[in-house]
NUTI-968960 format. One line per 10 residues: number of its first residue (from 1); for each residue x, y negated, z of N, C-alpha, C, O. Coordinates in steps of 0.1 Angstrom, whole numbers, plus 5000, padded with zeros to 4 digits. Example, Ala and Ser with C-alpha at 12.3 -4.5 7.8 and 13.67 -1.06 7.14 Angstrom:
<nodes>
1 = 5132,5057,5078,5123,5045,5078,5132,5033,5078,5142,5033,5085  5128,5022,5071,5137,5011,5071,5129,5000,5079,5134,4989,5080
</nodes>
This chain:
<nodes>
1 = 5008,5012,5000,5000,5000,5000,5009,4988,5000,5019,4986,5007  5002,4975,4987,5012,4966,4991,5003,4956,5001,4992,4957,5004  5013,4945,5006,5003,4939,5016,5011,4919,5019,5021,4915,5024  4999,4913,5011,5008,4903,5006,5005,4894,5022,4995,4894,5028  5016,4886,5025,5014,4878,5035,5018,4864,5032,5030,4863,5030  5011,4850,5030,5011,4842,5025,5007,4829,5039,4997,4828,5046  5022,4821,5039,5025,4816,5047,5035,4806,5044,5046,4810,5040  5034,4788,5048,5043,4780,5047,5050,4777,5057,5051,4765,5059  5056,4785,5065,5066,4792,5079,5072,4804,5078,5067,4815,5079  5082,4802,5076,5094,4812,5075,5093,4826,5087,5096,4838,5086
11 = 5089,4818,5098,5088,4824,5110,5075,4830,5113,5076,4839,5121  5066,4828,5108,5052,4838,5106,5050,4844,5098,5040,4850,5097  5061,4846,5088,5057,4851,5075,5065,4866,5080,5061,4878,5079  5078,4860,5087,5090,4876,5094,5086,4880,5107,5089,4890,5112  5077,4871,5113,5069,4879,5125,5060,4888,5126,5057,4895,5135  5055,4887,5112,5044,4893,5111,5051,4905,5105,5050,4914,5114  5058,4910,5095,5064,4923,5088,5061,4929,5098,5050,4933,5098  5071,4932,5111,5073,4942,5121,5055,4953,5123,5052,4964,5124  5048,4938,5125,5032,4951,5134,5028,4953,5117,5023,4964,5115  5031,4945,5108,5020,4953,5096,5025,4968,5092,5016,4976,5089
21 = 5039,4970,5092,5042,4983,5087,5037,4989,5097,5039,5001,5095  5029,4989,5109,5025,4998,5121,5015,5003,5115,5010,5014,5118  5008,4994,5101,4995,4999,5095,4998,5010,5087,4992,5021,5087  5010,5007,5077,5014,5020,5069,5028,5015,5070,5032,5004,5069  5038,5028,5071,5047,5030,5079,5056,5024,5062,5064,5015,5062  5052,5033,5050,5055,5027,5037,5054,5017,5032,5062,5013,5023  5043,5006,5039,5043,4996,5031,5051,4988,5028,5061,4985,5035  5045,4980,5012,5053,4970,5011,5049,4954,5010,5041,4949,5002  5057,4946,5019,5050,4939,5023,5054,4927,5013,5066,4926,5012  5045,4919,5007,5051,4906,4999,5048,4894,5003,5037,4892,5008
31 = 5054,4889,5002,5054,4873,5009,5057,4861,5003,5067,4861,4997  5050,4849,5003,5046,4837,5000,5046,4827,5003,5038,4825,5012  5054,4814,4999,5052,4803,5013,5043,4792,5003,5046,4780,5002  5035,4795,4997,5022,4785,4992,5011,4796,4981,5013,4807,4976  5000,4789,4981,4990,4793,4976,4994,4799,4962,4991,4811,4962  5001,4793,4949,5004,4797,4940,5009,4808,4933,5006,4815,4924  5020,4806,4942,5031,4816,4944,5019,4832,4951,5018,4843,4945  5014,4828,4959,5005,4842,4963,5001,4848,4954,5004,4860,4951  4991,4837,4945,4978,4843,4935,4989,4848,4928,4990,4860,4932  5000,4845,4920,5005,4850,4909,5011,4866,4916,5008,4876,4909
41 = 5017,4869,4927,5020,4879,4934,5006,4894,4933,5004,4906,4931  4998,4882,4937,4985,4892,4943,4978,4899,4926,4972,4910,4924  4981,4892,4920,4973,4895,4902,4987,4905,4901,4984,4917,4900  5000,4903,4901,5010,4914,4896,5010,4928,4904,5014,4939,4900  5004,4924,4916,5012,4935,4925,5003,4951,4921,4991,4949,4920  5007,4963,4920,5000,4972,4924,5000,4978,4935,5010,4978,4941  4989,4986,4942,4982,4990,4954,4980,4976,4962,4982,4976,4974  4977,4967,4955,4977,4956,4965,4961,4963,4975,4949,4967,4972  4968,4963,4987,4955,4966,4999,4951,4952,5007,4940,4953,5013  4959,4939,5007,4954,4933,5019,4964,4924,5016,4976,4926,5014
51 = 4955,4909,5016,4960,4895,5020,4960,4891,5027,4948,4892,5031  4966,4885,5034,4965,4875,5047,4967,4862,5040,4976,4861,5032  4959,4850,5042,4963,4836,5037,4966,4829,5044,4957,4829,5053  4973,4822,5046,4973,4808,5058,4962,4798,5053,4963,4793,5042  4952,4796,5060,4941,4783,5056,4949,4769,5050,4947,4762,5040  4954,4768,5057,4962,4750,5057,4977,4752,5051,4985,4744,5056  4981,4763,5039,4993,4759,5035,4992,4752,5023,4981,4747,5018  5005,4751,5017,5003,4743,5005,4994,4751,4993,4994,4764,4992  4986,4742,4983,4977,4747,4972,4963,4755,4977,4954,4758,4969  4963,4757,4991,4950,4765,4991,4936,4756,4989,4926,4761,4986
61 = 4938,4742,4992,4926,4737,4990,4918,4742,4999,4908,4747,4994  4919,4742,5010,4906,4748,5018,4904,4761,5014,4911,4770,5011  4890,4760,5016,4882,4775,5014,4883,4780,4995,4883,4791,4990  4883,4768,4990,4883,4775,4973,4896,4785,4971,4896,4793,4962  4908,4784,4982,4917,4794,4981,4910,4810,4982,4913,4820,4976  4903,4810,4990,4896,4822,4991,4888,4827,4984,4884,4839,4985  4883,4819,4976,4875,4823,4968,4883,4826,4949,4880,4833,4940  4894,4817,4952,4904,4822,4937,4907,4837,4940,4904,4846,4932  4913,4841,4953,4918,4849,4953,4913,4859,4950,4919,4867,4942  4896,4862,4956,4884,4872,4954,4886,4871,4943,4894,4878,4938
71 = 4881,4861,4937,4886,4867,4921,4890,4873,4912,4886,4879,4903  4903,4869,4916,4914,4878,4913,4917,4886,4914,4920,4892,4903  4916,4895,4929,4914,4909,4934,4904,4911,4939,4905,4913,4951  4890,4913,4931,4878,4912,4943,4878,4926,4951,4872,4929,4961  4885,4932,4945,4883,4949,4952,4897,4948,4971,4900,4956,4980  4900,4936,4967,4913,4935,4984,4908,4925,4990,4905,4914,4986  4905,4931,5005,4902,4919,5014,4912,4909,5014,4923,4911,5011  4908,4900,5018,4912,4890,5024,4907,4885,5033,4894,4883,5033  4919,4880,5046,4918,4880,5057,4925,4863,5059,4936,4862,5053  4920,4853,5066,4926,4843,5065,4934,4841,5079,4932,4850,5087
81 = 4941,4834,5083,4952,4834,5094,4951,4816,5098,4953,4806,5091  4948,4815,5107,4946,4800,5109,4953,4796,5127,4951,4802,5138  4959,4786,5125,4959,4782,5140,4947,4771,5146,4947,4765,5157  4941,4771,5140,4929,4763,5142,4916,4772,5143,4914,4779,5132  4907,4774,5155,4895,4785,5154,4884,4773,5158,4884,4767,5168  4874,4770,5144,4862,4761,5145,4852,4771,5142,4852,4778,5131  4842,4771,5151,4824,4778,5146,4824,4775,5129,4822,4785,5122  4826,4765,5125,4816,4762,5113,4832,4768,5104,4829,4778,5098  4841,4765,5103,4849,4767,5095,4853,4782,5094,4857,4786,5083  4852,4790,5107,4853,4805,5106,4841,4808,5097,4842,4817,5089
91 = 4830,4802,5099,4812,4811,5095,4815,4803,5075,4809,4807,5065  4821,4795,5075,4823,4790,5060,4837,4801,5052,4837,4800,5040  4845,4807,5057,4852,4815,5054,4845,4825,5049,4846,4829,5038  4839,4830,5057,4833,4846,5055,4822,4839,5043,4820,4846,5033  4816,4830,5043,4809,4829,5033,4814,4828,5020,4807,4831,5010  4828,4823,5020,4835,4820,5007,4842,4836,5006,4849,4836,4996  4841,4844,5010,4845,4859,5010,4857,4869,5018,4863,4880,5018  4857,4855,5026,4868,4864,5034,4865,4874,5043,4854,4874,5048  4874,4884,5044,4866,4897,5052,4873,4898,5067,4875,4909,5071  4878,4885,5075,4889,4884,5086,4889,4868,5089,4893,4861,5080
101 = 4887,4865,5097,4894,4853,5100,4902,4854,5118,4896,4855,5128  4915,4854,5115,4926,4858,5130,4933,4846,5132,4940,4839,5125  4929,4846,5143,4936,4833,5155,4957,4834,5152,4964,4843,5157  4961,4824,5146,4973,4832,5151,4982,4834,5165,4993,4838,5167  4969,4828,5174,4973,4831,5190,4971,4843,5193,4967,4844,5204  4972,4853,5187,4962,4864,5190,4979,4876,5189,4988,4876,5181  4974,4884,5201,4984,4893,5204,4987,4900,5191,4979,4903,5182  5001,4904,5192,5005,4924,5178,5002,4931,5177,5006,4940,5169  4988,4933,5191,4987,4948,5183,4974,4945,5185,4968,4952,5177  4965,4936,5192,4954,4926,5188,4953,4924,5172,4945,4931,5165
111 = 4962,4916,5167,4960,4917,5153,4959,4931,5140,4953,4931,5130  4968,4942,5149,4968,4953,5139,4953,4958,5144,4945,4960,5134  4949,4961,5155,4934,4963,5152,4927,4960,5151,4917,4966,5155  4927,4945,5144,4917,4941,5136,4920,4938,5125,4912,4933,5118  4934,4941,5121,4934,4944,5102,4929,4958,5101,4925,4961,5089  4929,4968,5111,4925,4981,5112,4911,4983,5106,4906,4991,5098  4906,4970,5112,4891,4972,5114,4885,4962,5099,4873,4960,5098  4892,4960,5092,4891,4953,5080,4897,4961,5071,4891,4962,5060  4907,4967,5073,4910,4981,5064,4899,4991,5065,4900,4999,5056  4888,4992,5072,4879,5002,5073,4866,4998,5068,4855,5004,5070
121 = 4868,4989,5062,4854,4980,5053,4844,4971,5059,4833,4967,5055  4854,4967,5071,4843,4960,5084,4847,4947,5083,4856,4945,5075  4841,4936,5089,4845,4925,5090,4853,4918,5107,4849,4921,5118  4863,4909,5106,4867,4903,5119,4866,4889,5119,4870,4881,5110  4860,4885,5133,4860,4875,5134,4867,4869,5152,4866,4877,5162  4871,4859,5154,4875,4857,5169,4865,4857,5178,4855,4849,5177  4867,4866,5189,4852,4871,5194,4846,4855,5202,4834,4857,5207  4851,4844,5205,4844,4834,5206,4834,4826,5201,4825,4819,5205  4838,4829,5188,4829,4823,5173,4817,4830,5172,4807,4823,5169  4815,4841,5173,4807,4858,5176,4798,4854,5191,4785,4856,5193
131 = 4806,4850,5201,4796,4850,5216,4790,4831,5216,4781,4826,5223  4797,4826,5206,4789,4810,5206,4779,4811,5191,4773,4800,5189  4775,4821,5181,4767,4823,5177,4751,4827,5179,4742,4827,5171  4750,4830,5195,4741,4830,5198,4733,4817,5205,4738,4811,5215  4718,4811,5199,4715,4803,5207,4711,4798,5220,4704,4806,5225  4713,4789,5228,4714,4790,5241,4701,4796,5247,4700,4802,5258  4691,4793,5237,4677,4800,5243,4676,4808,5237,4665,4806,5231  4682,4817,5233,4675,4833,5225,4687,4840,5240,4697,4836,5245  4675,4855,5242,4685,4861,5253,4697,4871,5239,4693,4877,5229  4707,4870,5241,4719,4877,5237,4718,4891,5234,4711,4898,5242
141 = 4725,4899,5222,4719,4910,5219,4728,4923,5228,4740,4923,5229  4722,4931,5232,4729,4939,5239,4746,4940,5231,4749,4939,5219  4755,4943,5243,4767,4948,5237,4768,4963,5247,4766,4965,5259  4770,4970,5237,4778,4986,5243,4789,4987,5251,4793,4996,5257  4792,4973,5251,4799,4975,5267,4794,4966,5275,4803,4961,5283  4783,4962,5277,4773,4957,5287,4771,4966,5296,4770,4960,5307  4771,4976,5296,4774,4983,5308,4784,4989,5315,4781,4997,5324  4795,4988,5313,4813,4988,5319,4811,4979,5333,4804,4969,5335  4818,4987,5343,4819,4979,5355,4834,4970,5351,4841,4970,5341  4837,4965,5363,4849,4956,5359,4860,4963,5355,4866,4960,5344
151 = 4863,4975,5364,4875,4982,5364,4875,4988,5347,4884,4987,5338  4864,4992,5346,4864,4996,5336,4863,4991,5323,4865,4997,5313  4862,4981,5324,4865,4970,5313,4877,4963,5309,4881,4960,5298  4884,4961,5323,4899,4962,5322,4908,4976,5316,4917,4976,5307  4904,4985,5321,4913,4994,5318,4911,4994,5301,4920,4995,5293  4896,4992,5296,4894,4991,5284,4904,4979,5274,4908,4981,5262  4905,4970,5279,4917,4960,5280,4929,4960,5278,4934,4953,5270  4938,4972,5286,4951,4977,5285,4948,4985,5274,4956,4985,5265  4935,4994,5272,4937,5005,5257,4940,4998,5245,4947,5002,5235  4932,4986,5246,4932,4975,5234,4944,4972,5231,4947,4970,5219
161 = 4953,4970,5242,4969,4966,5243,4977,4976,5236,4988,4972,5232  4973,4989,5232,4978,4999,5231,4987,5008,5244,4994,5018,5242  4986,5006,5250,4990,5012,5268,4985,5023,5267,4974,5025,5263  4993,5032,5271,4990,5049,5271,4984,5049,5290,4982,5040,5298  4983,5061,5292,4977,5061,5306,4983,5060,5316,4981,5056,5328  4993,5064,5310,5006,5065,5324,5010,5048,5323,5011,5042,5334  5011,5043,5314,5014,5030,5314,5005,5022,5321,5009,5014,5329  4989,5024,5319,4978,5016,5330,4976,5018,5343,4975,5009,5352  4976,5032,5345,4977,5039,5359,4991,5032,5371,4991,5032,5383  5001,5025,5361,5012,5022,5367,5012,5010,5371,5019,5007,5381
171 = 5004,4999,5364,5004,4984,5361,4988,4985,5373,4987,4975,5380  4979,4993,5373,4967,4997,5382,4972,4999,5396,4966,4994,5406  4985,5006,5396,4985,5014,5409,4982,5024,5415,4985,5027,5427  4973,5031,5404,4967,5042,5401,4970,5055,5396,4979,5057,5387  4964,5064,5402,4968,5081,5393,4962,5078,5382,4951,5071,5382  4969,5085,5372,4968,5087,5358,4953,5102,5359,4947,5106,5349  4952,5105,5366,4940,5115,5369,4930,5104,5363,4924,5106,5353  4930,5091,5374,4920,5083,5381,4918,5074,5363,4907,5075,5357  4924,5070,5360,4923,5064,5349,4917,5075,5337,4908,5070,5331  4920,5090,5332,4914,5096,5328,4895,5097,5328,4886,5098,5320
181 = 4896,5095,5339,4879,5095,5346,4873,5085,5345,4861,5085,5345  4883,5072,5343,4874,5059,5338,4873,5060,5327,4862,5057,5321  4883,5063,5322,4879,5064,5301,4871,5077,5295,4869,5078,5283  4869,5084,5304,4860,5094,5299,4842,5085,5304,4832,5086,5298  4846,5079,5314,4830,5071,5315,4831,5063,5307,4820,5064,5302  4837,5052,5300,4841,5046,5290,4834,5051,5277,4824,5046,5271  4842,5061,5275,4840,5067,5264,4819,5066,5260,4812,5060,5251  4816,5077,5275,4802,5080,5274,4795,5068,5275,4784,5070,5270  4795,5057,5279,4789,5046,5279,4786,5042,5272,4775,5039,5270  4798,5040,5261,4803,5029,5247,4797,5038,5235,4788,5033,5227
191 = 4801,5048,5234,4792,5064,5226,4805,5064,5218,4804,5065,5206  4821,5063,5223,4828,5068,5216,4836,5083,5219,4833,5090,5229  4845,5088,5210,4847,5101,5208,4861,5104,5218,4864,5111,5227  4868,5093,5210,4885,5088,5215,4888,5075,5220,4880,5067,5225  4900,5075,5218,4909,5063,5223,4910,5053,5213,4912,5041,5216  4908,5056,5195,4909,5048,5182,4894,5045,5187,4894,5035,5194  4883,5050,5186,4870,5046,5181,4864,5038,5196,4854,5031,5195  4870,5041,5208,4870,5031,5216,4873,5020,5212,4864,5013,5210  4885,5015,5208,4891,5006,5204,4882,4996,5190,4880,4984,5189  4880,5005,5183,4868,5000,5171,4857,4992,5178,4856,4980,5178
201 = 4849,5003,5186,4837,4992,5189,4837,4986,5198,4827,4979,5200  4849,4986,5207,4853,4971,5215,4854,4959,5206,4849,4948,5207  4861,4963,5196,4868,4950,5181,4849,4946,5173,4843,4935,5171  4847,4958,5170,4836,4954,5161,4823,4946,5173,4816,4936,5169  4823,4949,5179,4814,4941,5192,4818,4926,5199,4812,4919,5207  4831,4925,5193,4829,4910,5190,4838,4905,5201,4837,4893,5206  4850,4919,5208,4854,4917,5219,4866,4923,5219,4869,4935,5216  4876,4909,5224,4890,4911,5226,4896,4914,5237,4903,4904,5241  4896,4924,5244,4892,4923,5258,4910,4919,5267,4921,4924,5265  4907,4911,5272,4919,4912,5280,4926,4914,5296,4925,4904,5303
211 = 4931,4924,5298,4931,4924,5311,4936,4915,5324,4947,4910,5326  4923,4915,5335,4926,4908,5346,4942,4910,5349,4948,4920,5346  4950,4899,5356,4966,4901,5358,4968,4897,5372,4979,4897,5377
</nodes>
């Protein structure tokens, strides 16, 4: 898979390499420091799987960058990368066709599972944009993890992190028994199978969870 990363920062463009190959260990990653330079990459490249654009670099023009590029490759998401997270400017992205809009305050392996979750035909959005979409007088729609107690929501927090058990159990204070027994209630609460599809419908539910410190 190739995987173009388009960026006018030297330093986000090589930060980012390291967690993308976590997605495919093969990939190849191409890189961009303006809008132009991308499209012409993203039209040559083959297996192109996945754009990242910077909103505010040079040539994108706003949102019509996102919309050349669909063009171009309508069959590859595109995922935009912004240091700036606005309600109306995330909800105007997704409408010009982006399938991702990511904070770039947002943790490495935060970000790989939610290019995960955009590799899998889903959409991402910053789960703030998602919990201020609801009106203040409409009651809010159940979330599947509406019912997690605290503990359990944290521990859900460190899985997000990627933290294996022994690693939570340690940072908890906890037997690694004891932490098994939360994520097995976890699990049955949420209606997931594993530790990946936990992780999905914490992400697809609109929730970046992070743990109490």
């Amino acid at each position: 898979m190739h995987i173009l990363v388009a960026d006018d920062h030297n330093l986000v463009r090589d930060g980012l390499k390291p967690f993308l190959t976590e997605l495919d260990p093969n990939a190849v990653i191409l890189d961009a420091s303006n809008f132009d330079d991308a499209l012409t990459q993203a039209k040559a490249a083959d297996g192109l799987g996945l754009v990242l654009l910077d909103l505010r670099m040079p040539g994108m023009n706003g949102l019509q960058g996102v919309e050349t590029m669909r063009k171009a490759r309508p069959g590859v998401p595109v995922v935009i990368l912004s240091g700036h997270v606005e309600r109306e400017e995330v909800l105007a992205a997704v409408r010009a066709g982006a399938s991702g809009y990511i904070p770039k305050t947002i943790s490495g392996t935060a970000l790989i599972n939610a290019l995960r979750l955009v590799l899998a035909g889903e959409s991402y959005l910053p789960p703030s944009i998602l919990m201020d979409s609801t009106p203040t007088d409409a009651k809010p729609p159940a979330s599947p993890l509406s019912t997690l107690s605290a503990r359990e929501r944290e521990i859900l927090g460190y899985l997000i992190e990627g933290q294996t058990n022994k690693e939570i159990a340690r940072r908890l204070d906890l037997q690694e028994i004891t932490i098994k027994i939360h994520l097995r209630n976890v699990y049955r609460k949420i209606g997931a199978v594993n530790r990946a599809q936990a992780v999905r419908i914490a992400l697809s539910s609109g929730w970046v969870l992070t743990p109490i410190t």
